[in-house]
C-alpha positions in Angstrom: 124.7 98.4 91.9 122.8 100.9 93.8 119.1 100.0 95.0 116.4 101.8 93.0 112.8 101.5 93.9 109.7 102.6 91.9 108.2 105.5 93.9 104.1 105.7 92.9 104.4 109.4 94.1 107.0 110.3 91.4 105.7 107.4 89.5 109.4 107.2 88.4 112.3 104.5 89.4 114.6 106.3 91.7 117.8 105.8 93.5 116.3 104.8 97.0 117.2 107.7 99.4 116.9 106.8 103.0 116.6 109.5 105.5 120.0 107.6 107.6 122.5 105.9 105.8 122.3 103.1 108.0 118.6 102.6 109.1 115.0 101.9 107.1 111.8 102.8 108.6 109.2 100.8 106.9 105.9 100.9 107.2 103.4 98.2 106.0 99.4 98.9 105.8 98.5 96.1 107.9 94.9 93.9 108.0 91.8 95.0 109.1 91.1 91.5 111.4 87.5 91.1 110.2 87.9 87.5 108.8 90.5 84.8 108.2 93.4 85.8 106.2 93.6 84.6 102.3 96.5 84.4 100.0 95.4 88.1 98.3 96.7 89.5 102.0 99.8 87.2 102.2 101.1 88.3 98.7 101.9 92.1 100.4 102.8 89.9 103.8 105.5 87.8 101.5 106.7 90.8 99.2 107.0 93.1 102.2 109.2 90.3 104.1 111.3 90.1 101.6 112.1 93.6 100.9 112.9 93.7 104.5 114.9 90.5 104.0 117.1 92.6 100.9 117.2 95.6 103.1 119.3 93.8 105.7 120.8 92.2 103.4 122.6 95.3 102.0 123.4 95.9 105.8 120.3 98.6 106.8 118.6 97.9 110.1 114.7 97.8 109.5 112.6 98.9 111.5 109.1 97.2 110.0 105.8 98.8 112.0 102.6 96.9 110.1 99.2 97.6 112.1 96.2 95.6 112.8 93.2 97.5 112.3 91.0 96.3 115.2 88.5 99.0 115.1 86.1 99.0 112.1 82.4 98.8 111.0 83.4 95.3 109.1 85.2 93.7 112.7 81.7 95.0 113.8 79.2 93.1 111.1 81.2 89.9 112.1 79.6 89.8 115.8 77.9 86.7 117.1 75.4 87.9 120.1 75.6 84.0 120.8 79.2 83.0 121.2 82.3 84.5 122.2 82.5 87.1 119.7 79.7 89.2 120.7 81.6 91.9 120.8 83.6 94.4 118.5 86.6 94.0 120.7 86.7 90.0 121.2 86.1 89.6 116.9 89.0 91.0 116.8 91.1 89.5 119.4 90.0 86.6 117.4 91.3 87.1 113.9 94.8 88.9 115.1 95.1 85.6 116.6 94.5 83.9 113.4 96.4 86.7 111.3 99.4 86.2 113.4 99.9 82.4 113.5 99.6 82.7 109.7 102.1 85.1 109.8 104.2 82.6 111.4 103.1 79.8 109.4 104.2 82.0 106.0 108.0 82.1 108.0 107.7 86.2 107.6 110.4 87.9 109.9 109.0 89.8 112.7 107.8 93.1 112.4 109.5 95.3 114.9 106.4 96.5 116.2 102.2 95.3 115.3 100.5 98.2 116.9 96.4 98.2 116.9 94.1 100.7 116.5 92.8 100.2 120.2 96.0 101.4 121.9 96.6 104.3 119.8 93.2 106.4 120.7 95.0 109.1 122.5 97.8 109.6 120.1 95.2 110.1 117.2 93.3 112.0 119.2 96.3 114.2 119.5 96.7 114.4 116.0 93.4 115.4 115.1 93.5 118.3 117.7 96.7 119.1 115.3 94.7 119.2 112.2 92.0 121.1 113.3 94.3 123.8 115.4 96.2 124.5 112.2 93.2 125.3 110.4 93.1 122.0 108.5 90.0 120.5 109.5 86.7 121.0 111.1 84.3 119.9 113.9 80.5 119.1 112.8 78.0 117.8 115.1 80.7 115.7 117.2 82.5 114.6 114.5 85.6 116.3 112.6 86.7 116.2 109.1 89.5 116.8 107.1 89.2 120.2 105.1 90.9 118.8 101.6 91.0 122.1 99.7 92.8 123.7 102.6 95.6 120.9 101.2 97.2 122.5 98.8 98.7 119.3 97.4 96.0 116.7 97.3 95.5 114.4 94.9 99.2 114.4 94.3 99.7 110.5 94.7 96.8 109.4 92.9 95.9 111.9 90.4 92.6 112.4 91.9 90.9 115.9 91.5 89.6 117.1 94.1 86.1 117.7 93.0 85.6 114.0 92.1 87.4 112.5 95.4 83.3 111.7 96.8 84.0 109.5 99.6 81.0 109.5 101.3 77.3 108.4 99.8 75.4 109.4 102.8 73.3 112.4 102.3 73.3 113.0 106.5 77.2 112.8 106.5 77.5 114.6 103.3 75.2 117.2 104.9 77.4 117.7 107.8 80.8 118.7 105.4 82.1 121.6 104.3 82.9 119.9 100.7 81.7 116.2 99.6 85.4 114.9 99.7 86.1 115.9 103.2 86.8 112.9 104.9 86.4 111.8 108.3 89.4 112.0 111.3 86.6 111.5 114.1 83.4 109.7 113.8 80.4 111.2 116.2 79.0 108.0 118.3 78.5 104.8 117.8 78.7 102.8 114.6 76.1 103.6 112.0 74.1 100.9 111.3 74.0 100.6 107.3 77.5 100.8 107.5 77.3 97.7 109.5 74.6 96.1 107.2 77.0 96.6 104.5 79.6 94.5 105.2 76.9 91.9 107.2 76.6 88.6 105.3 73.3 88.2 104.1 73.1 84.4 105.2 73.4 85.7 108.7 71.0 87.0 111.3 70.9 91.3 110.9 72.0 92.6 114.1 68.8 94.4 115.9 71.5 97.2 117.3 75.0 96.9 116.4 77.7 98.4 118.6 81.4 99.1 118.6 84.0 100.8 120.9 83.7 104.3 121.5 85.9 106.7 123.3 85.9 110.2 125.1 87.5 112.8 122.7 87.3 116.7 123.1 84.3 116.9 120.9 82.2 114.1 121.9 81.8 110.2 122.5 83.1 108.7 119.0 85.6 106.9 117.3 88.4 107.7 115.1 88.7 107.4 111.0 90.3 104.7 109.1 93.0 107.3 108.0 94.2 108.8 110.4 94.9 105.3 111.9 97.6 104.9 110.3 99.2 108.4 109.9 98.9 108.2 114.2 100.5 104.6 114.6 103.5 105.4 111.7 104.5 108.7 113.5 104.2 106.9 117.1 106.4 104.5 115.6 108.5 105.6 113.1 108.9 109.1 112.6 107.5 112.2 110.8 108.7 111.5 108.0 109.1 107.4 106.7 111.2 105.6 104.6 108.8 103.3 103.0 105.3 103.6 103.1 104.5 99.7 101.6 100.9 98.6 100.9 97.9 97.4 98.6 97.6 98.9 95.1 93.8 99.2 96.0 95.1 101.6 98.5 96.6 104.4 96.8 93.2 106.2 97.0 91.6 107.3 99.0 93.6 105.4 102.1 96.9 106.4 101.0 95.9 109.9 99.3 94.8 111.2 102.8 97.6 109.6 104.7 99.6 112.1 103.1 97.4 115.0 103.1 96.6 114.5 107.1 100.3 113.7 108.1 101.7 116.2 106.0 99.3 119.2 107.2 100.2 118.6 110.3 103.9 118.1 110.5 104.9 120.3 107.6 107.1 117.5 106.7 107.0 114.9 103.6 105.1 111.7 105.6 107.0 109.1 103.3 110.5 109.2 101.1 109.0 106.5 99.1 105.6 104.8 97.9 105.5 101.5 97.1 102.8 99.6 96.3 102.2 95.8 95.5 100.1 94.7 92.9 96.2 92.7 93.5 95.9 88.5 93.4 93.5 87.6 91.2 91.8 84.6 91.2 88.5 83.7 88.7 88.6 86.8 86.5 88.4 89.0 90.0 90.6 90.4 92.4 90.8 87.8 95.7 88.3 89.4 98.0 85.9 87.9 100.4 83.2 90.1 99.9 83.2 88.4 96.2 83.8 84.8 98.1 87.1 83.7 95.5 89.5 83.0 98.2 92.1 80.5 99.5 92.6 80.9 102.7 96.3 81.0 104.0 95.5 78.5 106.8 94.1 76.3 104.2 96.9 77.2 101.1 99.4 76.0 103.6 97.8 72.6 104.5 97.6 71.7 100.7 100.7 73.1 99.4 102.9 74.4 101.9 105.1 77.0 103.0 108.0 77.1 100.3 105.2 75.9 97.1 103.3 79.4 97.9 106.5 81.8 98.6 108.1 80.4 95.4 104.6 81.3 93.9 104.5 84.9 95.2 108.3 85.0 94.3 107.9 84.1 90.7 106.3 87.9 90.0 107.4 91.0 90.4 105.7 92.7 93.3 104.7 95.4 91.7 102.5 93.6 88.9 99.3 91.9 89.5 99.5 87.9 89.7 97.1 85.0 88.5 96.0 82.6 91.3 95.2 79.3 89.5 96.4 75.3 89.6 98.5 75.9 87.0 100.5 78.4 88.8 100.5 76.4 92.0 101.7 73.3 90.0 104.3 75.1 88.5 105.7 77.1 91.6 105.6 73.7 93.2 107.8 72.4 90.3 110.0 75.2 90.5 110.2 74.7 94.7 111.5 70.7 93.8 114.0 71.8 91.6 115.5 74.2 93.5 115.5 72.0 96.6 116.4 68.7 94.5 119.5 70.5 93.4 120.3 72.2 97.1 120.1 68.4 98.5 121.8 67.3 95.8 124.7 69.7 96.6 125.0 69.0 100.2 124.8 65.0 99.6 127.6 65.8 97.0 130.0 67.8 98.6 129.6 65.5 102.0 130.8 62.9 99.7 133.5 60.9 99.1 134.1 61.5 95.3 134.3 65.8 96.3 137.6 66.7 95.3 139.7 69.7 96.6 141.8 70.0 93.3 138.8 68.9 90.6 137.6 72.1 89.5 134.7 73.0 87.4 135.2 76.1 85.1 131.6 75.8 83.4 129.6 75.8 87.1 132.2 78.3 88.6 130.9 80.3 85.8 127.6 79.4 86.2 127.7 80.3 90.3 129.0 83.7 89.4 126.6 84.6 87.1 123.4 83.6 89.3 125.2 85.9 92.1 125.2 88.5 90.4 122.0 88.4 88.5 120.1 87.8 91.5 122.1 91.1 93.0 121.5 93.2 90.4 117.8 92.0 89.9 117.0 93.1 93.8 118.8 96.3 93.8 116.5 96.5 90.3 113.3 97.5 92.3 113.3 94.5 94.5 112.4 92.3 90.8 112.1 89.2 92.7 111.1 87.4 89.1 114.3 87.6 87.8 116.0 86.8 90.7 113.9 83.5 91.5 115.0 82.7 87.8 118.3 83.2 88.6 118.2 80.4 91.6 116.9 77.9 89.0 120.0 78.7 86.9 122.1 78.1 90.0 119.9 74.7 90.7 120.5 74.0 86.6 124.4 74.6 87.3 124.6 72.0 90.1 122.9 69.2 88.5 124.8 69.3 85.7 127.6 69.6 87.0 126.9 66.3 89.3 125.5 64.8 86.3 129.0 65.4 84.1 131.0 64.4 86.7 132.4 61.0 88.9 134.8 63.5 90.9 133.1 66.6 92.2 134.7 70.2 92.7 134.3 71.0 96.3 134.8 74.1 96.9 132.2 75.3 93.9 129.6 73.0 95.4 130.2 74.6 98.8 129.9 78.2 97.2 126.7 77.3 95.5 125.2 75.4 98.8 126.4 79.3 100.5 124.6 80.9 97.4 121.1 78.8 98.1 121.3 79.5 101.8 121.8 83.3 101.4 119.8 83.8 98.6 117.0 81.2 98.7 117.4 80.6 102.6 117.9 83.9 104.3 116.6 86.3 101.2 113.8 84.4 100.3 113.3 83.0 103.4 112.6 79.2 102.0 113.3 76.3 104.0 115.7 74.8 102.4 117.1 71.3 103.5 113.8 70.6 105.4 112.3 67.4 105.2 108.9 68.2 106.2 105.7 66.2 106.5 104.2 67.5 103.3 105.2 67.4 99.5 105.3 69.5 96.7 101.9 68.8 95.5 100.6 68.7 99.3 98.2 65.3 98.2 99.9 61.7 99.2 101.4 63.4 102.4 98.0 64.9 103.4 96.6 61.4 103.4 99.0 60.4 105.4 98.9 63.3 107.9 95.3 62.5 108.5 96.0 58.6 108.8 98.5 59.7 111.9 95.7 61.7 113.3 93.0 59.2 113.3 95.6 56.5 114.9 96.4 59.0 117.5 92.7 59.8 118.1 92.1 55.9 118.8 95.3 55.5 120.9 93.4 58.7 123.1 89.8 56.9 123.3 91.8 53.8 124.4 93.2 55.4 127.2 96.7 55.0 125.9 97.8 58.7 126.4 101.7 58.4 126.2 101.2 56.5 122.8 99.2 60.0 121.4 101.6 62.5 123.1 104.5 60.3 121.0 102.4 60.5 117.8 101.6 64.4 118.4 105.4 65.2 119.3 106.7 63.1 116.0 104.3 65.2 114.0 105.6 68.5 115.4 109.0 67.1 114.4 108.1 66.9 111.0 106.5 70.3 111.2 102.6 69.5 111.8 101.2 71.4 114.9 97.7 69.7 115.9 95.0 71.6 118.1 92.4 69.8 119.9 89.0 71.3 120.5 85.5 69.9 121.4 85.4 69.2 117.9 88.1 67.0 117.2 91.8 67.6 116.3 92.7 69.9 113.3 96.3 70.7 111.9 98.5 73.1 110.9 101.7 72.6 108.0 104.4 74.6 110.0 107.0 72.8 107.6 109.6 74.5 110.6 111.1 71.3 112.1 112.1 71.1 116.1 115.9 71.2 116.3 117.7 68.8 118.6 119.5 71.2 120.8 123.3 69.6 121.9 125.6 70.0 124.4 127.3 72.9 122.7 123.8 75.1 122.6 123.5 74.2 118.6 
């Protein structure tokens, strides 16, 4: 079966159409490193690791660019004049250092490239010069805007009309345009200050004079547009024209909308082949923001529950719906986590057995692993519908067990093919951990307990002086997939659930 994906700029399923038969170039809208990551920014994260994981599955090489937006009036609200972060540039050296061990806590396969903002000035500014030489946009008092009824064509992704596309509330900018949806590609000066104020928590000190990074550009001291951030890093990256654009649903407009309208103007060239967009967490009635303040943060969703409880929970909706963050979810992706790695461990202890047969042969679970290959197949080349295909992998679980219930002699070879069908499916397209005793259980409550009980013990061993006893206790909770950090504060933890690997003679 051929892959189809739904394209939001045809808003039709279509064959997916790569510009090489051979290679992907995805593109992921990245983070805006203003705070701590929460589960509402993992859901893309996971979805958009595991259409990469498919993709190379079918045998395309990916090329996955997914940006950190380290320049922006909310990185700037987040400055502490008293500590380290008193600056726009060290708040966000600080959360893409949280963002990225999250990343790796989530077990997301590398992105081939994470460019930032920051590094990309001169190739944006480049791009602007573009814009405005082929009559696309406009300089006004230092800074230049996008002219959007010279664009033919926008509103095309989003349905938006032109004369309601108001992006911008202040009358001094609004002043400054040629029409009230122009939007910025380079922002005269500094950062303004009720921009800042705006995304300030009100429980915090105002800052008497924010600031942020500016740069020399041919018209002025200034910094560049959220928009044309991205169009600058995909092309640097990627190409003209992209494979997959991948991203938010809450960024189809006006993010997305002018992506296309910049990139497009000034290439002449369609910017992406396909739009795909992944649907909003909600969590309390809202959708997970931390402006509203209903979040779980993925640092702490992975010290409760754990790697493979919230994957299976992303993976148990389609990508392109929006998805319910509640216990009752959690509790029954965690149930659904135990049975498929009950019946994977089940598998293994069975066909490392003495009672698997070579000649015993199963009909009913030889059935049973053919028809979960080629449901989970068929549901991934299906728009990536990772909802039937996660159902399929409890039908494969459902097939082993019973087959090791029924019976006293087991086939072999079936049990090998479905411990091959959990690896490849579960393991390397799912990317769950499978046959990983970690430190942590499904529910993420007894083994916490216990986590901390290690940690105070090793904290006493360190008062006493008895520092070889606490480097023995730290490196057997690394083995069991806790990483501990100590700071003037005391020791804190993070679930890995990644195990360290004895490494043999033979380099395996």
């Amino acid at each position: 079966m051929t892959l189809s994906v739904t394209n939001t700029l045809t808003d039709e399923q279509e064959t997916f159409n790569p510009y090489h038969d051979d290679e992907v170039l995805l593109y992921v809208c990245g983070l805006t490193v203003s705070d701590d990551a929460h589960l509402g920014h993992a859901r893309l994260w996971v979805q958009a690791d595991v259409i990469h994981r498919w993709l190379e599955y079918l045998g395309y090489h990916v090329t996955h660019v997914e940006n950190f937006t380290d320049v922006n009036e909310k990185i700037v609200a987040q400055i502490d004049p008293d500590k380290e972060a008193s600056d726009e540039a060290s708040v966000a050296e600080t959360y893409t250092s949280s963002v990225i061990q999250d990343m790796r806590g989530l077990n997301l396969r590398r992105a081939s490239v994470y460019p930032r903002v920051s590094g990309h000035i001169p190739e944006i500014i480049d791009l602007v010069e573009t814009l405005v030489d082929n009559g696309y946009a406009y300089e006004s008092d230092g800074s230049v805007y996008f002219d959007v009824l010279a664009f033919d064509e926008y509103g095309k992704l989003s349905n938006h009309d032109v004369a309601s596309a108001t992006t911008e509330t202040d009358s001094a900018i609004v002043d400054e345009k040629r029409n009230p949806a122009d939007f910025a590609l380079w922002k005269s000066g500094a950062v303004n200050p009720s921009d800042v104020a705006s995304h300030r928590d009100d429980s915090r000190e105002p800052l008497t004079s924010p600031t942020g990074q500016t740069w020399d550009s041919p018209w002025g001291e200034g910094r560049p547009g959220w928009h044309i951030e991205c169009s600058a890093m995909a092309m640097t990256h990627l190409n003209q024209t992209i494979d997959i654009h991948l991203g938010g649903r809450d960024l189809v407009f006006p993010h997305h909308e002018n992506e296309i309208a910049q990139s497009e103007a000034a290439t002449g060239q369609p910017f992406a082949r396909h739009w795909m967009h992944v649907g909003l967490l909600q969590m309390k009635g809202d959708k997970m923001s931390s402006s509203i303040g209903n979040i779980l943060t993925v640092e702490e969703a992975l010290r409760r529950y754990g790697v493979n409880v919230i994957r299976t929970f992303y993976l148990s909706s389609a990508y392109g719906s929006e998805q319910t963050l509640d216990e009752a979810a959690l509790t029954e992706a965690a149930e659904r986590w135990e049975t498929i790695s009950r019946a994977y461990d089940r598998a293994v202890e069975a066909c490392d057995s003495t009672a698997a047969r070579t000649k015993t042969t199963d009909n009913q679970l030889q059935t049973g692993l053919k028809d979960a290959a080629e449901t989970f197949t068929r549901a991934m080349n299906d728009d990536f519908n990772v909802r039937i295909a996660m159902a399929s992998l409890l039908e494969l679980a459902s097939a082993v067990n019973t087959h090791i219930e029924d019976y006293d002699k087991y086939d072999y070879q079936s049990l090998s093919r479905a411990i091959a069908l959990f690896d490849e499916f579960g393991g390397d397209v799912f990317g769950l951990s499978l046959g990983e005793k970690t430190a942590i259980d499904a529910t993420g409550t007894l083994s916490e307990d216990l986590i901390d009980l290690v940690v105070d013990i090793r904290e006493e061993e360190r008062a006493a002086g008895n520092y070889e006893r606490s480097d023995a206790l730290r490196e057997r909770l690394a083995d069991l997939g806790v990483e501990i950090e100590d700071s003037d504060t005391g020791p804190t933890y993070r679930i890995t659930n990644h195990r360290k690997r004895e490494w043999g003679s033979c380099g395996k």
